[in-house]
N, C-alpha and C positions, 0 to 999 in steps of 0.2 A: 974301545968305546963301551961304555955303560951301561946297562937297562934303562936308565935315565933317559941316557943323553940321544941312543937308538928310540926311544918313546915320543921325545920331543922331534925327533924328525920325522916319522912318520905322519905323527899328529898334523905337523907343518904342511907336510906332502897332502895329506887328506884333506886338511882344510883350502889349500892352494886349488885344489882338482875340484871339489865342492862352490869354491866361488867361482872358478872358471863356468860349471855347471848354471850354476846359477846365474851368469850371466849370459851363457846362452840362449838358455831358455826367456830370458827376460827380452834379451836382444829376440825370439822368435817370435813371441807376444802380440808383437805389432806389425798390421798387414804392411804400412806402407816399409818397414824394412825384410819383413818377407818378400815384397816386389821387388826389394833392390838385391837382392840375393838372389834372386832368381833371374834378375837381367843380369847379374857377375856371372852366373851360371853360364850364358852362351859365349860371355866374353869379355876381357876387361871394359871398363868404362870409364869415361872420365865424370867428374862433379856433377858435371853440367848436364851431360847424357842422363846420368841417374835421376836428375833432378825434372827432365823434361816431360815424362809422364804423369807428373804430380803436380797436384794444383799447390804450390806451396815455393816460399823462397829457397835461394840457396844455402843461405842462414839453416833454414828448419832441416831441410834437407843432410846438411853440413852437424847438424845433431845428432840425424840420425847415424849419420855412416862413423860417428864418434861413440857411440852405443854399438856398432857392431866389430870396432875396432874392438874396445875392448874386451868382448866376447871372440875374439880374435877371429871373426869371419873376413875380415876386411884386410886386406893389406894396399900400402898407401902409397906411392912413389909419386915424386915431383919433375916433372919435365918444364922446366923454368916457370909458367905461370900456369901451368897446367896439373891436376891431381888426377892420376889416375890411379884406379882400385881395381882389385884383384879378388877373386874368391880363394880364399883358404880352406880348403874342406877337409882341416882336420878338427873342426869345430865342429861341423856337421857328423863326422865320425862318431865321436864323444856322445853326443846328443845321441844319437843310433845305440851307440851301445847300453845308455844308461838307459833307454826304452826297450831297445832286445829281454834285458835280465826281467822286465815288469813282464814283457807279452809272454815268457814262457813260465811265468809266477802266473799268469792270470788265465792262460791255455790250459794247464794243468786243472786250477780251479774249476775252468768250465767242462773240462773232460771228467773232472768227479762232480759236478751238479750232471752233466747229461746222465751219468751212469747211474745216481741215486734217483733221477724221473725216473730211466728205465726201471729200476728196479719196484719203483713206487708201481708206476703203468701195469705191469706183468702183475702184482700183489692185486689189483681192482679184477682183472678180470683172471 
């Protein structure tokens, strides 16, 4: 294989994980599918379960859990007339790590602003 043709897979690779990203996050955006994540969380559910704390049809309801399939939170099985969903958390994984790399980018930064007050503080008096 090539430097080419290793370049174009990567790039593949990178952009594949990047829109994954980015449908997570889009899928996390909205409270009423963070609610529905968070009731997969105790336990499968079906359609209808999901749908029942929400003022809203099955319809809307049935959009959202198509928004979180794609960001792959959701997994879907059919029991004859029955949908039931699954939490996937290796979506939530993903989402965690690409937040972990910012909080110790952004920890760092605040440990050199406290250290430069300090330094400013001790300089005044």
């Amino acid at each position: 294989m090539n430097v080419i043709e290793q370049s174009a897979i990567f790039n593949y690779m990178v952009n594949k994980y990047e829109d994954n990203l980015n449908d997570i996050f889009h899928a996390l955006a909205d409270p009423t599918r963070r609610g529905i994540i968070h009731m997969m969380a105790e336990r499968e559910r079906t359609v209808s379960e999901l749908a029942e704390p929400f003022d809203m049809s099955l319809a809307a309801i049935s959009k959202h859990i198509k928004v979180l399939e794609r960001a792959r939170f959701v997994e879907r099985r059919v029991n004859g007339r029955t949908h039931i969903c699954s939490l996937n958390t290796q979506s939530l994984s993903r989402a965690t790590e690409w937040l972990r790399f910012y909080e110790k980018f952004w920890s760092n930064r605040f440990d050199l602003l406290e250290s430069e007050l300090l330094k400013a503080k001790k300089k005044e008096h």
